[in-house]
C-alpha positions as CSV (number, residue, x, y, z in Angstrom):
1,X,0.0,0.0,0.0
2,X,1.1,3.4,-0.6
3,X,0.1,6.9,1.7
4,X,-2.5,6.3,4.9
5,X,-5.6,4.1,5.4
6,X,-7.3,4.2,8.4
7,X,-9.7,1.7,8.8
8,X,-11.9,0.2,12.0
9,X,-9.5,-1.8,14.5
10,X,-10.5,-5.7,14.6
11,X,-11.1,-6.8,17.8
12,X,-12.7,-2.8,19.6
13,X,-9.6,-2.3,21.7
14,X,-8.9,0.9,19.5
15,X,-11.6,2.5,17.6
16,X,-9.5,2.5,14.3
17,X,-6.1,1.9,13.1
18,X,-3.6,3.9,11.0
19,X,-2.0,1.9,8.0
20,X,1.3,3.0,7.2
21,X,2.6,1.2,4.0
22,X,3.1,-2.1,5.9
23,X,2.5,-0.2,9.9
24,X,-0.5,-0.2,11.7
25,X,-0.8,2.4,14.3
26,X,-3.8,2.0,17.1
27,X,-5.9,5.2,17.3
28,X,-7.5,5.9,20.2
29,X,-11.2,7.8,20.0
30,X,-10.0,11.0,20.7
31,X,-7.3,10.3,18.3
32,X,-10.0,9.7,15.5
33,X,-11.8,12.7,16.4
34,X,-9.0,15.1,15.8
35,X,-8.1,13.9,12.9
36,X,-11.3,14.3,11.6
37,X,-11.6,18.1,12.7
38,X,-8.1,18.8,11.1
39,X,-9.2,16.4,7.7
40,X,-11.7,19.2,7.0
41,X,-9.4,22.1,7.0
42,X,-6.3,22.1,4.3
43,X,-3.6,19.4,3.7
44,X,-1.4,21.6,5.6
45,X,-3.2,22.0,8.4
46,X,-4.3,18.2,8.3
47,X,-0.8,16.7,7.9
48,X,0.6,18.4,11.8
49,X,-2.2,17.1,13.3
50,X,-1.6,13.5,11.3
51,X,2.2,14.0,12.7
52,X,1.3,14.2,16.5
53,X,-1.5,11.6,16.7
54,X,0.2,8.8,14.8
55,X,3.8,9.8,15.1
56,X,3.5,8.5,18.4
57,X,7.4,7.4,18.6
58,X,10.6,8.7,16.6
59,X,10.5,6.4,14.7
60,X,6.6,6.3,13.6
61,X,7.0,10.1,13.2
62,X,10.4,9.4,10.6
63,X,7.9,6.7,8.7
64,X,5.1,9.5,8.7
65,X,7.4,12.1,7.4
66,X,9.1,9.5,4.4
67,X,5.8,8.2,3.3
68,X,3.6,11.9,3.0
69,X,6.2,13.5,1.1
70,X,5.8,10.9,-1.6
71,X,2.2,11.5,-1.8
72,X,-0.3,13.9,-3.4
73,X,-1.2,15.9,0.2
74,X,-4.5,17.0,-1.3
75,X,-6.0,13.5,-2.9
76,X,-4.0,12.0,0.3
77,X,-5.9,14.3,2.8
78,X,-9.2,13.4,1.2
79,X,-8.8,9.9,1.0
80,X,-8.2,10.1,5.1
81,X,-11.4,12.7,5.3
82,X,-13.3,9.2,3.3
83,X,-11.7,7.3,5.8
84,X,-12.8,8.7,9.1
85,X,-16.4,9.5,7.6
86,X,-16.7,5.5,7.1
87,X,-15.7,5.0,10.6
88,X,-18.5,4.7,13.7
89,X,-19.7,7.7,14.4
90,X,-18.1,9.5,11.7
């Protein structure tokens, strides 16, 4: 896979889960909910907010970082905005 999916967690621990390429990051609720108040604003508002709720280590922040900038921010940031709006609730 290339960019970000986020996608319903299986077994309801976490809310959702981030994909990143082969990475799956757990999102907790409040996770999910600011990323879909900052998927409705521009890419480059979106992709901060993207950085501090995922980019939970060094490491998951460097992966963040490598994959976005080999995207499209704007189809990326709408693909997310699909995403979230497909989860519960959203």
């Amino acid at each position: 896979m290339t960019g970000f999916a986020i996608r319903p967690a299986p077994q309801g621990i976490y809310p959702a889960v981030c994909h990143i390429g082969d990475i799956y990051v757990p999102l907790t609720a409040d996770g999910v909910e600011r990323l879909r108040a900052a998927a409705q604003a521009s890419p480059a508002a979106f992709y901060p907010v993207l950085l501090e709720v995922v980019g939970v280590s060094a490491y998951l922040k460097e992966r963040v970082a490598q994959r976005w900038a080999g995207i499209d921010p704007v189809e990326q940031t709408r693909r997310l905005q699909q995403d979230l709006n497909g989860l519960p609730g959203g």
